[in-house]
C-alpha positions as CSV (number, residue, x, y, z in Angstrom):
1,X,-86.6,71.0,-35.0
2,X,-86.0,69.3,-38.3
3,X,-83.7,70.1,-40.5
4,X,-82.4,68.6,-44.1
5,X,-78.5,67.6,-45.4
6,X,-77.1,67.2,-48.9
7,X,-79.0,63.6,-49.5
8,X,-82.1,64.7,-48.4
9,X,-82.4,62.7,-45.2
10,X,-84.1,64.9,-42.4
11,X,-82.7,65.4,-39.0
12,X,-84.0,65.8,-35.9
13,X,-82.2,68.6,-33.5
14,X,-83.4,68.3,-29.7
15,X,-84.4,71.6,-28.3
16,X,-82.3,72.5,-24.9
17,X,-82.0,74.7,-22.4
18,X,-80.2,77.9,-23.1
19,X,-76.2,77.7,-21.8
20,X,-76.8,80.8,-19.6
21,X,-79.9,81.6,-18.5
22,X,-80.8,84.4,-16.9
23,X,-80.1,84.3,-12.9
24,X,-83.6,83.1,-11.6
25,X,-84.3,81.7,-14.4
26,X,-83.1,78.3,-14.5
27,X,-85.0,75.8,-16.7
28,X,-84.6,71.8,-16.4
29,X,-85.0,70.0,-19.6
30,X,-88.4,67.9,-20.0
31,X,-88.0,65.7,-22.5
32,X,-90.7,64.8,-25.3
33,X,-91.1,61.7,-27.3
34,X,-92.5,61.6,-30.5
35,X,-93.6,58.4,-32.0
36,X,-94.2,58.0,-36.0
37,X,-94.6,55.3,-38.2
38,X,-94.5,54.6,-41.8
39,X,-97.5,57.2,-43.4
40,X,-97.8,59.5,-40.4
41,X,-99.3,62.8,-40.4
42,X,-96.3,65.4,-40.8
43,X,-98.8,68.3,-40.5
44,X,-99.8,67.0,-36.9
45,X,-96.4,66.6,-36.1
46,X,-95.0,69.7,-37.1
47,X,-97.5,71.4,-35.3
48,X,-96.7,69.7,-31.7
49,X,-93.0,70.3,-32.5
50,X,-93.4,74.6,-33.1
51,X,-95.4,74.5,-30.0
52,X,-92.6,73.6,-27.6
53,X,-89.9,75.3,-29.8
54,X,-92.0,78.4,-29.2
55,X,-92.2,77.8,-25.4
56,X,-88.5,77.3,-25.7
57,X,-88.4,81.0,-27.4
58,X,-90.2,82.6,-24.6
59,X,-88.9,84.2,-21.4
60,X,-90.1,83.7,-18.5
61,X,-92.5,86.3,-17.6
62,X,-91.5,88.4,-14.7
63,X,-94.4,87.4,-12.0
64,X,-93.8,83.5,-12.5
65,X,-93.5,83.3,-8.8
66,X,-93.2,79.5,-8.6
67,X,-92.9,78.8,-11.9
68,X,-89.3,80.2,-12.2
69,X,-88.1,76.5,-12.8
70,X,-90.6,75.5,-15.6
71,X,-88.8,73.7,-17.9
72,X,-87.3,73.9,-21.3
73,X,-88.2,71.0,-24.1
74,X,-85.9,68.4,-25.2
75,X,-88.2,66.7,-28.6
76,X,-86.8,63.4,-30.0
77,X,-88.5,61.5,-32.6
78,X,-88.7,57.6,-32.0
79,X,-90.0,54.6,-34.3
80,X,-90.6,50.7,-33.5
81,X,-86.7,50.3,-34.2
82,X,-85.1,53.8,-35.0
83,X,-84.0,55.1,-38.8
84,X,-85.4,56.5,-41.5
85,X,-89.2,57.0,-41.7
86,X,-91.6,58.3,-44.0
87,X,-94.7,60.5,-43.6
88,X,-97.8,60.3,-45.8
89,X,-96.4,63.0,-47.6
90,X,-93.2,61.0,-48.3
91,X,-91.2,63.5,-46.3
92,X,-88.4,61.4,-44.7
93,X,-87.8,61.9,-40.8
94,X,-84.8,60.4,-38.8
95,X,-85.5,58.5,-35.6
96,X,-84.3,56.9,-32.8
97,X,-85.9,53.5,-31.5
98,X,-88.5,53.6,-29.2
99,X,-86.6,52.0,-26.6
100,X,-83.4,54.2,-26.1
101,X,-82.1,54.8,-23.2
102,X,-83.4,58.5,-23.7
103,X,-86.8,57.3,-23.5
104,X,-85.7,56.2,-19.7
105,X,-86.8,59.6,-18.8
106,X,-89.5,60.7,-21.0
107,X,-91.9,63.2,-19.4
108,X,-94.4,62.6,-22.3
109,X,-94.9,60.8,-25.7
110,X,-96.8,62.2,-28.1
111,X,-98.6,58.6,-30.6
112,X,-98.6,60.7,-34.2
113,X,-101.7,60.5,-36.4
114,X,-102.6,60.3,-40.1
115,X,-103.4,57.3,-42.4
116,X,-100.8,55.0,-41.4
117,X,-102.2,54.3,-38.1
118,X,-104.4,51.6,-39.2
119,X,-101.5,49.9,-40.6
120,X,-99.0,50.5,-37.8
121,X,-102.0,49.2,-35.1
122,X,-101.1,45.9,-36.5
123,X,-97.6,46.0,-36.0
124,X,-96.9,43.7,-32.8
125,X,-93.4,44.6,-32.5
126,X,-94.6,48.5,-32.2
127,X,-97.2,47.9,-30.1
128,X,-94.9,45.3,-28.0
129,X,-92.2,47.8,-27.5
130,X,-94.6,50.4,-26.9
131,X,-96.6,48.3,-23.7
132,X,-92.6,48.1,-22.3
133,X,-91.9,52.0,-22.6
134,X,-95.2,53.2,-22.0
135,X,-95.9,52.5,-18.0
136,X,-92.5,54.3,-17.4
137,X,-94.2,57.5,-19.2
138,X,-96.5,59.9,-16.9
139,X,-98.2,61.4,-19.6
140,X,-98.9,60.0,-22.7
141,X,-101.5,61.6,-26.4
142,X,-102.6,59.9,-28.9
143,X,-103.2,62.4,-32.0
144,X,-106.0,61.4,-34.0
145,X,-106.0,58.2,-35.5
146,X,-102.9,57.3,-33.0
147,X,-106.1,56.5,-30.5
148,X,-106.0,53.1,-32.7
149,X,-102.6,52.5,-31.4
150,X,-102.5,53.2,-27.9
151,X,-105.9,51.3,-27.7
152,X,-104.1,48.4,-29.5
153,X,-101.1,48.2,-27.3
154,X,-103.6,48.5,-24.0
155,X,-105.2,45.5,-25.4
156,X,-102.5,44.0,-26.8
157,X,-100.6,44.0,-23.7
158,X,-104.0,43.1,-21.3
159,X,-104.7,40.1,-24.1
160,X,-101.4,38.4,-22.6
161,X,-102.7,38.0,-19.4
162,X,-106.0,36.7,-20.3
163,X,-105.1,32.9,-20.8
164,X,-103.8,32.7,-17.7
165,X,-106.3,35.7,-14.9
166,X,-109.4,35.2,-17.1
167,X,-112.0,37.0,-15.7
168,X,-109.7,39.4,-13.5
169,X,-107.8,40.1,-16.4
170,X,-111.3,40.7,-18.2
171,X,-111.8,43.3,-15.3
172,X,-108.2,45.1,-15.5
173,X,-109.2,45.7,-18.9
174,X,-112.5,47.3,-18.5
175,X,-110.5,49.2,-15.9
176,X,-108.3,50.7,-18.5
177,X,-110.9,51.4,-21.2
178,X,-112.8,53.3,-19.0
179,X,-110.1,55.0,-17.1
180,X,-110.6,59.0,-17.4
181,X,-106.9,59.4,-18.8
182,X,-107.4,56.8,-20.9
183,X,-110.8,58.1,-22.2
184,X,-109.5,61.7,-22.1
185,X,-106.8,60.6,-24.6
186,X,-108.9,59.3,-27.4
187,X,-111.4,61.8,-27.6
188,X,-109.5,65.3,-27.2
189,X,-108.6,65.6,-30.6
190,X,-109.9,62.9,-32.7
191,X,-112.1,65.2,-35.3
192,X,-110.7,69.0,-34.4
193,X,-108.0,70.2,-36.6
194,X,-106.6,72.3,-33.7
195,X,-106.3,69.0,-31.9
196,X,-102.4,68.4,-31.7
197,X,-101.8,71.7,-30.3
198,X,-104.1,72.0,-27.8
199,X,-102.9,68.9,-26.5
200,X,-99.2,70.3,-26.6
201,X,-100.8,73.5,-25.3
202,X,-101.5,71.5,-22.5
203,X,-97.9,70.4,-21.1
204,X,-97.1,74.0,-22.1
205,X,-100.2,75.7,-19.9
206,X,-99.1,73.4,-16.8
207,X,-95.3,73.8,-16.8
208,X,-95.4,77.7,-17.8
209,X,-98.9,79.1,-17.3
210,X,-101.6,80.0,-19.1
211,X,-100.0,83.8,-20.1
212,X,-97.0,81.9,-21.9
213,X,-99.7,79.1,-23.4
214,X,-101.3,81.9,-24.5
215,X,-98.7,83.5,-26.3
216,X,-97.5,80.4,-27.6
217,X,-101.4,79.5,-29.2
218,X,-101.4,83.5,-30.8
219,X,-97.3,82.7,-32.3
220,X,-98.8,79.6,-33.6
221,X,-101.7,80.1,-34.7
222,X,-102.9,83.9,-34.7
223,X,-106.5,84.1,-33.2
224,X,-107.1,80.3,-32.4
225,X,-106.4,80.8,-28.5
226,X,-110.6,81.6,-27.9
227,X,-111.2,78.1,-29.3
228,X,-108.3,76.1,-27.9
229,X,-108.6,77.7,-23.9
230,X,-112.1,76.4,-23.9
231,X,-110.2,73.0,-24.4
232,X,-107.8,74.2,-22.0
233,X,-110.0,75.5,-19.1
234,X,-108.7,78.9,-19.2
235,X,-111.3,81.3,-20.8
236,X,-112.7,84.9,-20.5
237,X,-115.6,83.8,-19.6
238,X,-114.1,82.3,-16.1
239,X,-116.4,80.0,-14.2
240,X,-118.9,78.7,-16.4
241,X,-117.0,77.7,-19.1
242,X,-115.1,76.1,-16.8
243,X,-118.2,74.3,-15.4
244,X,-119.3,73.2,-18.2
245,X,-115.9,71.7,-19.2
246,X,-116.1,69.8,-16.3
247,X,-119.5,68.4,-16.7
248,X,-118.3,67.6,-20.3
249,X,-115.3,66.0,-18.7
250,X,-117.1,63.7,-16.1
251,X,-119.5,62.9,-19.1
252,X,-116.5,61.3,-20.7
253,X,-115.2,59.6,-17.7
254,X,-118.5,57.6,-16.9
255,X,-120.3,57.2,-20.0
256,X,-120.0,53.5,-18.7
257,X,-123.1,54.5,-16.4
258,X,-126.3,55.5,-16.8
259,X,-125.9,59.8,-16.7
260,X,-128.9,61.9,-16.7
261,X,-129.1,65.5,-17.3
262,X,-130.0,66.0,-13.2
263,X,-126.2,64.9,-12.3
264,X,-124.7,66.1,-15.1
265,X,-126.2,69.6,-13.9
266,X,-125.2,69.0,-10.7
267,X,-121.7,68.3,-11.6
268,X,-121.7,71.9,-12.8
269,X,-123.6,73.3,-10.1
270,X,-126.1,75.0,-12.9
271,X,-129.8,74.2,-12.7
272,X,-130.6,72.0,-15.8
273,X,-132.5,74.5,-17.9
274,X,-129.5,76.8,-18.0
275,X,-126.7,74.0,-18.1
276,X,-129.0,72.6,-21.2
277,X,-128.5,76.2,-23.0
278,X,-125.0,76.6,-21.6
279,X,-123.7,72.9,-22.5
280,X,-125.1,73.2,-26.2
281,X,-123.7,76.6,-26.8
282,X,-119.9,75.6,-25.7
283,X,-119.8,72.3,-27.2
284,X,-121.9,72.3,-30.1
285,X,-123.8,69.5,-28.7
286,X,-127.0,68.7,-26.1
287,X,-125.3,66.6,-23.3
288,X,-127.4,63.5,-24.2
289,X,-125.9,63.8,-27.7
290,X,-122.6,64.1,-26.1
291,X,-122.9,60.9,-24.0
292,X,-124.2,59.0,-27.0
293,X,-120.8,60.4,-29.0
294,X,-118.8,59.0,-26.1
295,X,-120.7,55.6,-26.0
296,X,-120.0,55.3,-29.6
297,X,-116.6,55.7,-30.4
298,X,-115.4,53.9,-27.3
299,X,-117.6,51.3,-29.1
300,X,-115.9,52.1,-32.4
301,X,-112.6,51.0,-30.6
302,X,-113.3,47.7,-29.1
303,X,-115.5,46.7,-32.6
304,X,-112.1,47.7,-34.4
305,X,-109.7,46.8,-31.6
306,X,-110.9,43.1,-30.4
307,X,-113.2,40.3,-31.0
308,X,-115.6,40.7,-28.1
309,X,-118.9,39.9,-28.9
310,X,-121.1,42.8,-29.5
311,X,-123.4,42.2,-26.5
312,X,-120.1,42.5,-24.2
313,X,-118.8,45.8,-25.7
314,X,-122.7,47.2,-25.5
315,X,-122.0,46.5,-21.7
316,X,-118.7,48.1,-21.2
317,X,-119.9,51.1,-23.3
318,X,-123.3,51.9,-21.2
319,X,-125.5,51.0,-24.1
320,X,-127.0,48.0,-22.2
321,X,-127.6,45.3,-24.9
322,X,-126.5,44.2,-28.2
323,X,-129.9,45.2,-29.2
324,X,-129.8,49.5,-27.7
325,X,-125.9,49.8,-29.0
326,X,-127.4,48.5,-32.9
327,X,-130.3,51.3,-32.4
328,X,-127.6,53.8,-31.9
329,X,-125.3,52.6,-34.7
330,X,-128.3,52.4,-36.9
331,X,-129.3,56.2,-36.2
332,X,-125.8,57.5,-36.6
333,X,-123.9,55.0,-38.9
334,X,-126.8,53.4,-40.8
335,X,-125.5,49.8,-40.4
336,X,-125.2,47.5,-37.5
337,X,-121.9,46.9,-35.2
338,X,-121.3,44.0,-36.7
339,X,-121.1,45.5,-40.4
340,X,-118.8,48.0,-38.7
341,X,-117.0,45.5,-37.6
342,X,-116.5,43.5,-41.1
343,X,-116.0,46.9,-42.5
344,X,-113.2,47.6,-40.7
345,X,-111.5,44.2,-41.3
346,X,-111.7,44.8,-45.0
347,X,-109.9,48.5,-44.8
348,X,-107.4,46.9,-42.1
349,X,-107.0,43.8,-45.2
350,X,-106.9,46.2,-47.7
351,X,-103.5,49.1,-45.9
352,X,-101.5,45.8,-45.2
């Protein structure tokens, strides 16, 4: 939690396990990072924080059979090099640099989002510090515009190999653009207000079970839990949501490939026509529109994120040419990747 003294400065207060816990009851402290930067989004952050302060609240409900360990939450905030930082609200948060030995043993990092990301993408020494910390991590969220960072520091941190692998290094980073954790990352939360808690919903759901997520979701925020256990694969409606989730998920995690409705389908074990009316009604969009979503905001990224030619990126993003991807920015951006590109540069030249 965060709290305030007599000049102002904020505090954080790590959350640990209670000093006497009931007998059989025993929680082990699993520590969460935070990362922010000058401009973050406090609102985001806040929200990630109550989640695991309520977890910590909770007790442990009676039949938790093997789940009688499930941890408490230690939250630490962490910058580039520790101190004062200030959110895009000019709320002033303390922090501890990214590479303390407290981040030895992270169990997750949380990348904050909100309008400063753009800006703190181009920060080497943050995205240096973060390629060092970050392999040692098991499970690692980017919050909304923090996708820009953890793509940077993937590329940043592939880019230094390049001069010397060429081509293989050209392949490892394919391999980590379109690795399913790495894809699952960028797109949970980038345009869904309930995005940061889900995502913390998430550690929450796997450590303590979906009865204390749950709970957490209604404490949080009363009435959201239909919406966010879709996210979470744990809804009333049993198996076919949680078909359709998955088809939704391998969608994401080989949108590199062609995909037709057929093996999508079959991925859900539905026949098409009712995995058609099914998809659209959970998501909000056909499958095809989905895949052509996914196709262009990994394309988004690597126009933003590097210099590779256009036709390359169309490649590595299943569009085929230079020629299909600028049909598809056309439709849904009305201008070409290349004016995204040079669009993006100006806003990048314009935050620094």
């Amino acid at each position: 939690m965060v709290y305030a003294n007599g000049t102002g400065r904020l505090h954080v207060v790590r959350a640990v396990a209670p000093d006497t816990p009931s007998a059989g009851t025993a929680r082990a402290a699993k520590r969460i990072g935070i990362l922010i930067f000058e401009d973050f989004s406090l609102v985001e952050v806040s929200s990630i924080s109550e989640v695991f302060s309520l977890a910590n609240q909770l007790p442990m409900p009676a039949d938790a059979g093997e789940r009688t360990e499930a941890p408490n939450y230690s939250l630490l905030f962490v910058s580039s090099e520790g101190g004062s930082v200030a959110s895009s609200c000019s709320m002033r948060i303390w922090t501890e640099s990214l590479e303390t030995r407290w981040m030895n043993e992270c169990d997750a990092l949380f990348i904050a989002g909100g309008v400063g990301a753009r800006h703190a993408r181009n920060d080497a020494v943050l995205r240096k510090r973060l390629g060092r910390v970050a392999p040692k991590i098991p499970f690692i969220k980017a919050i909304g515009e923090g996708a820009h960072i953890l793509a940077a520091t993937n590329l940043s941190v592939r880019n230094r190999s390049l001069d010397f692998a060429g081509e293989s290094a050209d392949r490892a980073l394919t391999a980590t653009l379109t690795n399913p954790l790495f894809i699952a990352e960028q797109t949970l939360t980038l345009d869904d207000p309930k995005g940061p808690i889900a995502a913390a919903l998430s550690i929450v759901k796997r450590d303590h079970g979906a009865a204390v997520a749950r709970e957490v979701s209604e404490r949080s925020i009363p009435g959201a839990w239909q919406k966010l256990a879709t996210v979470l694969d744990d809804t009333d409606g049993g198996g076919v949501r949680q078909k359709i989730d998955a088809a939704a998920r391998w969608i994401r995690e080989n949108y590199v490939r062609p995909i037709s409705i057929t093996d999508a389908a079959r991925v859900a074990a539905m026949s098409e026509r009712n995995f058609l009316r099914r998809f659209k009604a959970q998501i909000g969009l056909t499958p095809s529109e989905y895949l052509l979503r996914a196709r262009l905001d990994a394309s988004c990224m690597l126009l933003s994120a590097t210099d590779l030619p256009v036709d390359k990126i169309a490649r590595r993003c299943g569009a085929g040419s230079g020629d299909g991807l600028a049909k598809i920015f056309r439709k849904r951006l009305s201008i070409s990747p290349t004016e995204y590109r040079m669009a993006d540069r100006r806003k990048q030249g314009d935050s620094s």
